[in-house]
C-alpha positions in Angstrom: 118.2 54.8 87.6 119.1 57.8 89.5 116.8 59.9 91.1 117.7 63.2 89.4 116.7 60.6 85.9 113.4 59.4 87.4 111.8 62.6 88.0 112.3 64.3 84.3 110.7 60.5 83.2 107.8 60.5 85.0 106.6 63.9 84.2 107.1 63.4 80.8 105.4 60.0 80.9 102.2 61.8 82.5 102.1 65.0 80.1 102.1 62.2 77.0 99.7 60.3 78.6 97.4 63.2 78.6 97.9 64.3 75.4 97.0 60.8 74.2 93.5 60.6 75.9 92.8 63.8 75.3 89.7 64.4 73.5 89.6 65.4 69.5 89.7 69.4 68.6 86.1 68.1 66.7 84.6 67.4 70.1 82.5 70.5 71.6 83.8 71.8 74.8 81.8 70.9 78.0 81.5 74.8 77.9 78.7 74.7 75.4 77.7 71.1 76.8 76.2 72.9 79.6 74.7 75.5 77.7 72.7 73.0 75.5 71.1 71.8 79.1 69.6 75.2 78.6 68.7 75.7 75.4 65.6 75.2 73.7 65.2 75.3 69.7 67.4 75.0 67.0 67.8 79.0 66.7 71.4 80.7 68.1 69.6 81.5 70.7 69.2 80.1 74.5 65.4 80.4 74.0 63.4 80.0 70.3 59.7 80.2 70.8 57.9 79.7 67.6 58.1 82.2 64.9 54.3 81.4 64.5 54.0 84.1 67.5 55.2 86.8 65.6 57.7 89.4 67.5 57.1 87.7 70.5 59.1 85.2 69.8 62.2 87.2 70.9 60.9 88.8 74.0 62.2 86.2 76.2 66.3 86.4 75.0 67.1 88.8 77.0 66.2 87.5 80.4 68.1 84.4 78.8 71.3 86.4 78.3 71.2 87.7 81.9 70.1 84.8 83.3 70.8 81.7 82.0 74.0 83.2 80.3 75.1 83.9 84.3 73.9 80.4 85.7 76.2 78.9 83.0 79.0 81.1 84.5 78.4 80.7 87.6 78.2 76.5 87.2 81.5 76.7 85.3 83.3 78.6 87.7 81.9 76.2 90.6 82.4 73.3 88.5 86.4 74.7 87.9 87.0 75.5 91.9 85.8 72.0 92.9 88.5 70.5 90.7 91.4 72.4 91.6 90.4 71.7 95.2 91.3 67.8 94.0 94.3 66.4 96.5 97.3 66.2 95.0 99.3 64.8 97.6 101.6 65.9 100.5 105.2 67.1 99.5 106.1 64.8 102.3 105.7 60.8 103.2 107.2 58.2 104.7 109.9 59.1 106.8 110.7 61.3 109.5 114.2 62.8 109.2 115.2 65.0 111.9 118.1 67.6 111.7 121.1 67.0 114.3 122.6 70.3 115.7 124.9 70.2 112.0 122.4 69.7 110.0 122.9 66.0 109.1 119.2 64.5 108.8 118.3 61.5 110.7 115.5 59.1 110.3 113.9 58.1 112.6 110.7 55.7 113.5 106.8 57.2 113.2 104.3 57.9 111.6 104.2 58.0 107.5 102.8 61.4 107.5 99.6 63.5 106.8 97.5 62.9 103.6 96.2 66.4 102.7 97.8 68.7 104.9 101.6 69.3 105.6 104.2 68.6 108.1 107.2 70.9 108.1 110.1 68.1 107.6 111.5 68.1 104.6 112.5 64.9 102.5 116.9 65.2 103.2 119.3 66.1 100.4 119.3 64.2 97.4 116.0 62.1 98.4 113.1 61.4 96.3 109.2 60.8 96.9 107.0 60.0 93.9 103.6 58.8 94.3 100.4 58.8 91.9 97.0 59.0 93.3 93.9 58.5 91.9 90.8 60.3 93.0 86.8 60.2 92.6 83.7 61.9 93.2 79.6 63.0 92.0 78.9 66.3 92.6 75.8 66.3 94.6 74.7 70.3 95.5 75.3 73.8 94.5 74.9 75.9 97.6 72.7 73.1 99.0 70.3 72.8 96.5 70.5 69.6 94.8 71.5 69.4 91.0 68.5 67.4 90.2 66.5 70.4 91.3 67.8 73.6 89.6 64.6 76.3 89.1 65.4 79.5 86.4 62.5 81.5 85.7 62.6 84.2 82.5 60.9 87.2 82.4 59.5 88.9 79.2 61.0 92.0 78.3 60.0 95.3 79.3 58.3 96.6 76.0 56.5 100.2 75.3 54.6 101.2 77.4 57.6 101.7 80.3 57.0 99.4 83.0 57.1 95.3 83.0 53.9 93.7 83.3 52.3 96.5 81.7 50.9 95.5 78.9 49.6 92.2 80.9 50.9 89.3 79.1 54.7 90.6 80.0 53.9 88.7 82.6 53.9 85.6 81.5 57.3 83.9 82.1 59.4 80.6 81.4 60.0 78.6 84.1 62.8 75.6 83.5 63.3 73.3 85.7 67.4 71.6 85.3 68.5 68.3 86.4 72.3 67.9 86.3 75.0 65.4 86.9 78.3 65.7 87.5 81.2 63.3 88.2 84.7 63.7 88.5 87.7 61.3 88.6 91.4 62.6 88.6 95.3 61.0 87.9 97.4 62.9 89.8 101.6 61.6 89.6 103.2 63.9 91.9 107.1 64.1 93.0 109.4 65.7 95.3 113.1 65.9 95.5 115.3 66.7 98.3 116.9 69.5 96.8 119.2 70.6 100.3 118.5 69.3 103.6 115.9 72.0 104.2 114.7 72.9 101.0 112.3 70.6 98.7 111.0 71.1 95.3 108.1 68.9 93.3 105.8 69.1 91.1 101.7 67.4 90.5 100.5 66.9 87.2 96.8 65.9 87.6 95.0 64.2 84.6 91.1 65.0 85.1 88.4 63.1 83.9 84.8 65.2 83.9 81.3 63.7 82.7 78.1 66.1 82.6 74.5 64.7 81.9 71.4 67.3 82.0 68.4 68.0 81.3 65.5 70.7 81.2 62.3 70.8 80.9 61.2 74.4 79.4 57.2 75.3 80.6 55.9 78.8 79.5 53.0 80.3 82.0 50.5 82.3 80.1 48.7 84.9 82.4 47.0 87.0 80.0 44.4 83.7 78.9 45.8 84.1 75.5 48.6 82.3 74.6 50.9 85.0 73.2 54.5 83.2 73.4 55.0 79.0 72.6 56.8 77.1 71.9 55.7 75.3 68.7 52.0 75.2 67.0 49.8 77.8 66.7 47.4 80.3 68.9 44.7 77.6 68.5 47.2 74.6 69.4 50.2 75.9 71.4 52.9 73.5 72.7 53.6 75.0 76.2 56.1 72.7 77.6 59.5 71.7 76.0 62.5 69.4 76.6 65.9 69.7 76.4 69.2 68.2 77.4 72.8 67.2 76.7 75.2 65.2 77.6 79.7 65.5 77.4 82.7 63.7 78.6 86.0 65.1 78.5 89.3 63.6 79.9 92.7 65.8 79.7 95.3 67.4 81.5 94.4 69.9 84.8 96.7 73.0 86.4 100.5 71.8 86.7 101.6 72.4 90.5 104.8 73.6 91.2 105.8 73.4 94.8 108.6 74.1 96.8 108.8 74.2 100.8 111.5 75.7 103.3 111.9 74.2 106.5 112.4 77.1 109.3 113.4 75.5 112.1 113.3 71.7 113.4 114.0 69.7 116.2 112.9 66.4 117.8 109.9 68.3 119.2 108.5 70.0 116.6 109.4 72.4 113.4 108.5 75.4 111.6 108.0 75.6 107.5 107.3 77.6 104.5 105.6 76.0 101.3 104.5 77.9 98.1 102.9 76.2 95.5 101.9 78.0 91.7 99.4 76.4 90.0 100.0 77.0 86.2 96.9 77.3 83.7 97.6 74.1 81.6 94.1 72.7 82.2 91.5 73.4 78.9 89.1 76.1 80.6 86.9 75.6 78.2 86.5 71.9 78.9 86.3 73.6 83.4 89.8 71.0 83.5 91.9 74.2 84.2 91.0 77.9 85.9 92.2 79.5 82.5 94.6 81.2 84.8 97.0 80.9 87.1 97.5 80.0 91.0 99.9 80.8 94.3 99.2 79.0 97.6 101.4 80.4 99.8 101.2 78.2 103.5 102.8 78.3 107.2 102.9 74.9 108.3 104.1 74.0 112.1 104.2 70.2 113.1 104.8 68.8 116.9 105.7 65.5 118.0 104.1 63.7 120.5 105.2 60.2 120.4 103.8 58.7 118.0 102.0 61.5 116.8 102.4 64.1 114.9 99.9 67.2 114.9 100.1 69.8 112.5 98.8 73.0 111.7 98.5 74.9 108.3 97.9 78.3 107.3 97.9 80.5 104.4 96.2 82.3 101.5 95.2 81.3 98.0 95.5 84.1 95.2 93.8 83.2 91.9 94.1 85.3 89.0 90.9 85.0 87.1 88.7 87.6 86.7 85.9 85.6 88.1 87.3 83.6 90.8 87.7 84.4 94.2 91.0 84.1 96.1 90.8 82.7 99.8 92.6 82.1 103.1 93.1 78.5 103.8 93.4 76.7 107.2 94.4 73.2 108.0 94.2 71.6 111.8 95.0 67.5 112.0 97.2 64.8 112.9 99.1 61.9 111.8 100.3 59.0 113.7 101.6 55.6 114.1 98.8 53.2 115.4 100.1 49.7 114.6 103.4 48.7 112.7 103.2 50.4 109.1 99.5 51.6 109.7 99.8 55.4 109.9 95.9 57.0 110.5 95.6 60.8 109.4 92.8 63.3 109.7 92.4 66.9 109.0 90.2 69.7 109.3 90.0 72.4 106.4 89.1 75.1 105.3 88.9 77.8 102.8 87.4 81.4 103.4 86.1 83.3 100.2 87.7 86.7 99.8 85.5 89.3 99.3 82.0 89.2 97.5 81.8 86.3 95.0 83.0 87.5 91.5 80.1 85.8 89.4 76.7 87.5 90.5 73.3 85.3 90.6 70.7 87.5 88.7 68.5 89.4 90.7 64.9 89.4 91.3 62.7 90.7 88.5 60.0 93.7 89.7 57.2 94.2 87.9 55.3 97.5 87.7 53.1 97.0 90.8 56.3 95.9 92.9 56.1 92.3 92.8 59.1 90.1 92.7 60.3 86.9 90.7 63.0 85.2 91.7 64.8 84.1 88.8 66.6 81.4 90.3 66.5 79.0 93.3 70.3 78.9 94.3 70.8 81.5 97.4 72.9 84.2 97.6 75.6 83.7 100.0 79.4 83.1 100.4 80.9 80.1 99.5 83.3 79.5 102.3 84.3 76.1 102.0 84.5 73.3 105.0 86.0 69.9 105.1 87.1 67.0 106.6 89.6 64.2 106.0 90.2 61.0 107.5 92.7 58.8 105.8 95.5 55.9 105.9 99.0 55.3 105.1 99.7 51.6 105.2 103.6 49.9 104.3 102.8 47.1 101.9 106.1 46.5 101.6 109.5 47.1 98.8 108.9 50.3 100.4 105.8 51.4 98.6 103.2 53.0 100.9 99.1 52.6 100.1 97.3 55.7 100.8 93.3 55.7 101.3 91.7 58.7 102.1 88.1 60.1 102.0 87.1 64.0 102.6 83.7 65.0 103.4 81.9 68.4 103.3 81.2 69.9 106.4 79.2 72.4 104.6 76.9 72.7 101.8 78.7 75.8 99.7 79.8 76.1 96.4 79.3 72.7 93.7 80.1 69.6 96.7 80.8 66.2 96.2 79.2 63.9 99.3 82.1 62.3 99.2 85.9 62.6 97.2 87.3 59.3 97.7 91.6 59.4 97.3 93.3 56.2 96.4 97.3 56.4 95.9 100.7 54.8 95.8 104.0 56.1 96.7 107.6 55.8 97.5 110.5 57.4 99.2 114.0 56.7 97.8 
């Protein structure tokens, strides 16, 4: 089969694949899966106190809506950047063709290539790469706090007379105390064909599987000795403490990458190129397997050789179009090389620099009328630049298929972080 045939097939092959595991339209989203880990009662509502209490049973909602309303927000959003951060494969493997003075490319012997950054050859006219890879990981923090130990605390509302915590039992507050966890696994099938000597195009179409288990346990903190807000029974008998939790699995097609890289310049030495990559908004948002909107990484990549080696360095900036995502300059610094016949070693440095003040706000501290502060959450407020490292293998098992393992590792503790994304793949150059 020709390669122009192949690459049609496969993509097609992956897109029906997804549709068929694809969960029913019946099935809630993991949207309001995470919600329920928050929400106490059988009312609308985030928080339903007993009715018993009379109108205090509402004063808690709004604190809810501003607080646990934006915690769900800001989970999803971290939840959604960790997956379209998910390696999808280098446009390049396998290998090395060099340009002559006409143009012609040239293989020659090395190393099989990096496994998440770029080199700046490009594949040769007419040539192929397809590869699948298949990818795994538990998120572990948010911001370094662990997601067994997320700590929201509501406030009563600010009733007449003007000032909360005036009369006393405003005071009393919710605290709720979250244990989450998350896990990821990913199918990505990628391509790229040689489309001119110097010009490749591909495409990645990841298949993301996502499981969330949580729970909470709701405790209301009565400062006034009389218990004016429970959460069942009566003034005489109040039930103080509730539970909560929920539990979803969802498995279905991520963000489409479209890619397409220019090589600038090359010689035996080294090389110059240009890669752009869109990611398109396929992925259910609703479900955190998509952004809901779309994605260009534009990059500057710039290879040497030293031998056997091959250092590279990538550099370049991430626009994302949703309202509450953050766009981000992107650096790369590694090397690939050659260490024993067919055993290429790879490792990289990256990293991604938040641009401009996060887009999803934590609430801020509640004051009360003598100027005493509640922190409504224990997540910090901070940046989340994001740092990693990768070390990985290419290894020629032969019929000219390549075995790729790779692991990346958080050098920091921002945004939602798995301890480790584990990357196993496959591919093949024809």
């Amino acid at each position: 089969m020709p390669p122009r045939t192949r690459v049609p097939l496969l993509l097609v092959g992956a897109v029906l694949l997804a549709s068929l595991i694809a969960p029913g339209a019946e099935a809630q989203s993991m949207r309001t899966q995470l919600r329920n880990v928050f929400h106490f009662g059988t009312c609308e509502d985030l928080i339903c106190l007993s009715t018993s209490s009379g109108e205090h049973g509402t004063h808690y909602n709004p604190a809810a809506a501003e607080v646990a309303e934006t915690l769900i927000d800001f989970l999803s959003n971290a939840i959604q950047t960790s997956i379209a951060n998910v390696p999808l494969g280098a446009t390049s493997s396998g290998t090395i063709f060099e340009l002559d003075p006409s143009g012609i490319p040239i293989a020659t012997s090395g190393s099989a290539g990096p496994v998440v950054g770029e080199r700046s050859q490009t594949l040769g006219r007419s040539r192929l790469l397809i590869g699948a890879n298949f990818t795994g990981g538990s998120f572990n923090t948010l911001r370094g706090v662990p997601l067994s130990d997320l700590a929201l605390t509501l406030t009563h509302e600010d009733n007449d007379p003007p000032g909360l915590g005036n009369p006393t039992f405003e005071r009393d507050t919710i605290h709720i105390a979250t244990s989450l966890e998350a896990s990821i696994k990913a199918l990505s099938v990628y391509a790229t064909y040689g489309l001119t000597n110097r010009i490749d195009i591909g495409v990645a179409v990841p298949i993301v599987s996502l499981d969330i288990d949580g729970s909470s346990i709701g405790t209301i903190v009565n400062t006034a000795g009389f218990p004016h807000h429970f959460w069942g029974g009566d003034f005489a008998s109040p039930i103080l403490v509730d539970t909560t939790g929920s539990q979803g699995s969802v498995t279905g097609i991520g963000d489409i990458a479209a890619r397409i890289k220019f090589n600038l310049a090359q010689t035996a030495r080294g090389g110059a190129a240009f890669l752009t990559e869109v990611r398109v908004p396929t992925g259910n948002q609703e479900d955190f397997l998509g952004s809901g909107s779309p994605a260009v990484r534009g990059l500057f990549v710039a290879s040497a050789r030293m031998g056997q080696m091959t250092p590279h360095v990538n550099a370049g900036f991430l626009w994302r179009g949703g309202r509450e995502q953050n766009s981000a300059i992107l650096s790369t610094v590694g090397f690939d090389g050659l260490v024993a016949p067919g055993l290429t070693i790879a490792a990289d440095f990256l990293g991604q620099w938040q641009v401009g003040a996060s887009r999803v706000s934590l609430p801020a501290a509640a004051r009360y009328i003598d100027g005493s502060l509640v922190r409504r959450t224990n997540i910090p407020v901070r940046r989340d630049d994001l740092l990693g490292a990768s070390l990985g293998a290419k290894y020629l098992v032969g019929g000219g298929f390549i075995a790729v393992a790779n692991a990346l590792l958080p050098l920091d503790d921002n945004g939602v972080r798995p301890s480790l994304l584990w990357t196993f793949a496959l591919e093949r150059s024809f």
